[in-house]
C-alpha positions in Angstrom: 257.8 80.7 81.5 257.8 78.1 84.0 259.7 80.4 86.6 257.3 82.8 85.8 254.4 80.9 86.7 256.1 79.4 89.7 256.4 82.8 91.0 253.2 83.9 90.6 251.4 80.8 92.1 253.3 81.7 95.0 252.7 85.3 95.4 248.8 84.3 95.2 249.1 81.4 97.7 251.1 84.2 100.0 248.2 86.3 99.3 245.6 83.7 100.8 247.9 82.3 103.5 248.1 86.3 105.1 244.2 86.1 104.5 242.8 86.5 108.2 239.4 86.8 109.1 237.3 90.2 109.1 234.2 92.5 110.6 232.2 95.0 110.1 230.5 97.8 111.7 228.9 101.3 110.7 229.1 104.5 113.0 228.5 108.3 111.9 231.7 110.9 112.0 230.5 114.3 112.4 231.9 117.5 111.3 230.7 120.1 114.0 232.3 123.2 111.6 230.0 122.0 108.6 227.1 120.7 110.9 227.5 117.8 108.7 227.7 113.7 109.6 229.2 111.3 107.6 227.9 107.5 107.7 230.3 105.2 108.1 231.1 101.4 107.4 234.7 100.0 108.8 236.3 97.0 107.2 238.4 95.6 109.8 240.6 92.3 110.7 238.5 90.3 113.3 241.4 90.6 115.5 244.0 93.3 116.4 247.2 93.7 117.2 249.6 96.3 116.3 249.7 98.8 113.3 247.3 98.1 110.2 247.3 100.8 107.5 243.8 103.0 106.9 242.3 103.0 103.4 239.6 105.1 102.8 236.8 104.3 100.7 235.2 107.2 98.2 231.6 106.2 96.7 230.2 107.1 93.5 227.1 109.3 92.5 223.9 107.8 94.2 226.1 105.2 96.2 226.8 104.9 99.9 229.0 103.2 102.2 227.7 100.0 101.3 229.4 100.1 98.0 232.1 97.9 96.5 231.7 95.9 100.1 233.9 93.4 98.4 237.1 95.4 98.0 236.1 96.5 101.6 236.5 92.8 102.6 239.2 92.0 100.6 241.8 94.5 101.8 240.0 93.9 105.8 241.3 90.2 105.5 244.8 91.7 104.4 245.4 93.2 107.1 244.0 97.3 106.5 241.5 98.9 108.8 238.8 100.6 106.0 236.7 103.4 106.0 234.0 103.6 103.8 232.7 106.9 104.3 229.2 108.4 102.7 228.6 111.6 101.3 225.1 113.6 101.4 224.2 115.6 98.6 225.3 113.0 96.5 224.7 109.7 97.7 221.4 107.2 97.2 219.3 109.6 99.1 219.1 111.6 96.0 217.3 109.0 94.4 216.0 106.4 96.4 212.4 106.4 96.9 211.6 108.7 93.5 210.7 106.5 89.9 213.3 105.7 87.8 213.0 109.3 84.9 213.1 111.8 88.6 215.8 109.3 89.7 218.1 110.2 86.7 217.2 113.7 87.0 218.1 114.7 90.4 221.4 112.5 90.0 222.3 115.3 87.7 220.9 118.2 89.6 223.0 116.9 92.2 226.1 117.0 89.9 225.3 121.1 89.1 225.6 122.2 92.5 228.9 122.8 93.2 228.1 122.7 97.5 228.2 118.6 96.7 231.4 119.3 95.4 233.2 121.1 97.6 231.4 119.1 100.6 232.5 116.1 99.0 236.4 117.3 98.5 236.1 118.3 102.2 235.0 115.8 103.6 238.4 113.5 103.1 240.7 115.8 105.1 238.0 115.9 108.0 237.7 111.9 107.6 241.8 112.2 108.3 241.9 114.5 111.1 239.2 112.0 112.9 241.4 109.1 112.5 243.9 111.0 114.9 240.5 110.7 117.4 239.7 107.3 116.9 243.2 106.2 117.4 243.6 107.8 120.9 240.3 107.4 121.8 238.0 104.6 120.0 237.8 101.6 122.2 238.3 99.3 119.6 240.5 101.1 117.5 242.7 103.1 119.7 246.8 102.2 118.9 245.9 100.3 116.0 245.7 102.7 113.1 248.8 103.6 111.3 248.7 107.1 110.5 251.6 107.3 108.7 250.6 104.9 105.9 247.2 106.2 104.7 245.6 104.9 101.4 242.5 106.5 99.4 240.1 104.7 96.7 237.1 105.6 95.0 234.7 104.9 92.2 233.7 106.8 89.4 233.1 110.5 91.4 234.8 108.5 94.0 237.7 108.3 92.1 237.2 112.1 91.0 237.2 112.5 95.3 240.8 110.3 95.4 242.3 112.1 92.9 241.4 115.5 93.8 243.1 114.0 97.5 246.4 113.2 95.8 246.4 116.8 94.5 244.5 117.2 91.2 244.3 120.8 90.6 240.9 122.4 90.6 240.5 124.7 87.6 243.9 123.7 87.0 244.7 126.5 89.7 243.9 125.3 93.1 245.0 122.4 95.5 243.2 123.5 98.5 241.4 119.8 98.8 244.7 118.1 99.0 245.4 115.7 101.6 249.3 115.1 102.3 248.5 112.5 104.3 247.3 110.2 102.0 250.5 107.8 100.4 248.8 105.9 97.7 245.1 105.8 95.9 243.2 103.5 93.8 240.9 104.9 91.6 238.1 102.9 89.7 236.3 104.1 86.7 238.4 107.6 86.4 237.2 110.5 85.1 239.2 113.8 83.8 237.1 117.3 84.5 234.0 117.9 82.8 235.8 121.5 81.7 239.7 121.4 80.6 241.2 124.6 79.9 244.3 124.2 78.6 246.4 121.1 79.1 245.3 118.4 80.9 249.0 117.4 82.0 248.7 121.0 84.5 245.9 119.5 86.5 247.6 116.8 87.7 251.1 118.3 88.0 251.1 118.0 91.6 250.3 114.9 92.0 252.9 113.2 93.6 251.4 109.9 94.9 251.3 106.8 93.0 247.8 105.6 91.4 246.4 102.8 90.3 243.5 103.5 87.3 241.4 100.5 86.9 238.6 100.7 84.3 236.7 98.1 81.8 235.9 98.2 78.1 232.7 99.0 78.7 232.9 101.3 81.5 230.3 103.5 80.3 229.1 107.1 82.2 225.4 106.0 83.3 224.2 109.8 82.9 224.9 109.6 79.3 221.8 108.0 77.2 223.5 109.3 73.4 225.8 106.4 73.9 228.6 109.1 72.3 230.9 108.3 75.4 234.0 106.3 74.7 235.1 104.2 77.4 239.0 104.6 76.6 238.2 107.9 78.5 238.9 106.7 81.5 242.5 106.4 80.7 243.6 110.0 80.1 244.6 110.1 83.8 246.9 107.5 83.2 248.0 108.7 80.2 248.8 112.5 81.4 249.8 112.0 85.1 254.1 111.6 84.7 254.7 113.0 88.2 254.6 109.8 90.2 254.4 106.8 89.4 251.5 105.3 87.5 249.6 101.9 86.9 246.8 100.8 84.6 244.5 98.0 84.5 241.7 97.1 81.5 239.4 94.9 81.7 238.1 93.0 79.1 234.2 93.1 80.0 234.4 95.7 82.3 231.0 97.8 83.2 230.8 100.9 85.0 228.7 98.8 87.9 231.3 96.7 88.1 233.8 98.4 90.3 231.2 98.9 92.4 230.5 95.7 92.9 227.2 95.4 91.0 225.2 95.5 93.6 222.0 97.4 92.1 219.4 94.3 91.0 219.5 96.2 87.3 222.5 96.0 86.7 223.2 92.5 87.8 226.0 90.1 89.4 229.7 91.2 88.4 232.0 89.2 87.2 233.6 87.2 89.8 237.0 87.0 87.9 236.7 91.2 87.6 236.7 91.4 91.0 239.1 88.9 91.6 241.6 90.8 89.9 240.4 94.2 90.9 241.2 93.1 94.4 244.4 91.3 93.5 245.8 94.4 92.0 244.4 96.3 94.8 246.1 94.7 97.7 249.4 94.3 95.9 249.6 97.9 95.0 248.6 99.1 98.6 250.8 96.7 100.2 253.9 98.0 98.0 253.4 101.6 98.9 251.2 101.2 102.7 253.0 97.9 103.8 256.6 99.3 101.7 256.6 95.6 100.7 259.0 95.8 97.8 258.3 91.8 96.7 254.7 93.1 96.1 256.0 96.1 94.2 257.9 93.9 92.0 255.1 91.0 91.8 252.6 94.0 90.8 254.8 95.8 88.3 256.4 92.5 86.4 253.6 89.3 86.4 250.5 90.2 87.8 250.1 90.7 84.4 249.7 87.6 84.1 247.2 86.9 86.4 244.6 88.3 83.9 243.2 86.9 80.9 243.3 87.3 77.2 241.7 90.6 76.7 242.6 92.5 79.6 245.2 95.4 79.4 248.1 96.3 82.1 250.4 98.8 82.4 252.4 100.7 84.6 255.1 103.8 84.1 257.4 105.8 86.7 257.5 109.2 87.1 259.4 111.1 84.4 258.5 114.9 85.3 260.6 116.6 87.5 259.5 115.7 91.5 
């Protein structure tokens, strides 16, 4: 036991001795074959020199780039350039300025029509083919983008976006939305499809990208006001993706706002210690499969465990399907 918690004090005080300061700034991408623009906010180190690998940042319904600024930051002082991208048609412009009953409404109008879906799914491999710009061209960021280690996270429809990125199969039939490039992704506050004909296992069958599925026990679905849906959920991904490998984390507490960071004034402050150990596990998994840092990959799978209090829930399973 001792060993154990020799080791792991050291793998956090590794953590905050790579810690390096960060900045921010916000630009707009645009897609001249969509006529569309995507708002952006880059996490970055303060200084740069060399390769840092990209992770890009999915919102939720009614969010924007601004959200979950503090995974944003976290991964920045870790050495990973971040893009936190936005996506009309079903970000905060669909609510912001109406009263709270047209708010809720128009959330779900946006949900029904399936141009925010599609626009959505497209807008990652667009996001990816502009990196190749920014890289020769941006003055800041030209030569320090590593292409070949791109990660993906997202919350809630975010996490919908990732997934669908790492190859989730729409309809359980099509993979046009897949991005090849993308190595890893972290998705908070998973969902399955709304419709699920036939096995769930098919529509992730060609997903062959390691995860990470972080959710709480009371990661609710705001939409829902019966109170009839059940948080555990959020970890059928988990449970039916067996073609790469897979990790889990539950925590004890957990709200849907709070892998977003909790922002919104309603639904409070989160739980420093929840995001503590959101970004923990974040930076270890994306260093193990971005950085190929195999003493994260062992710290991640066999005691960060144990970084997490009495309540929480961790798991993590290799592939077993054929690749």
């Amino acid at each position: 036991m001792k060993t154990l918690l020799t080791t792991l004090c050291c793998a956090l005080l590794s953590l905050q001795a790579l810690a390096q300061s960060f900045v921010t700034d916000t630009f707009t991408l645009t897609d001249n074959s969509r006529q569309r623009s995507i708002p952006v906010k880059l996490y970055r180190p303060a200084t740069l020199s060399g390769l840092y690998p990209v992770v890009i940042f999915s919102h939720g319904l009614g969010g924007s780039r601004e959200a979950a600024g503090y995974l944003g930051e976290a991964l920045a002082t870790h050495g990973y350039v971040c893009f936190f991208i936005q996506h009309h048609g079903s970000d905060e412009t669909v609510w912001k300025g109406k009263p709270l009953a047209q708010a809720g409404a128009a959330l779900k109008n946006s949900l029904k029509n399936p141009a925010n879906f599609t626009n959505r799914a497209a807008d990652i491999p667009f996001v990816v083919q502009a990196l190749q710009q920014l890289q020769q061209q941006d003055a800041t960021l030209k030569g320090h983008l590593d292409l070949n280690n791109i990660g993906m996270a997202g919350h809630s429809y975010g996490a919908r976006s990732t997934m669908i990125a790492a190859g989730e199969l729409l309809g359980g039939r099509i993979d046009q939305y897949a991005v090849p490039q993308i190595k890893a992704g972290l998705v908070l506050s998973p969902n399955t499809p709304e419709k699920v004909n036939g096995n769930l296992k098919d529509y992730y069958a060609n997903i062959r990208i390691p995860l990470f599925h972080m959710t709480g026990t009371k990661d609710d679905y705001p939409l829902d006001r019966t109170g009839n849906f059940d948080p555990a959920q959020r970890k059928e991904p988990y449970q039916n993706i067996s073609t790469s490998p897979q990790y889990l984390l539950v925590l004890n507490g957990a709200t849907h706002a709070t892998f977003g960071g909790g922002s919104r004034p309603r639904f409070g402050a989160a739980n420093p210690r929840h995001l503590s150990a959101i970004s923990t596990g974040a930076i270890a998994f994306f260093d193990a499969y971005l950085k190929n840092d195999n003493q994260q990959l062992q710290w991640l799978q066999q005691q960060y465990s144990s970084s997490l209090q009495k309540g929480d829930e961790f798991a993590y399973k290799a592939a077993t399907a054929a690749q």
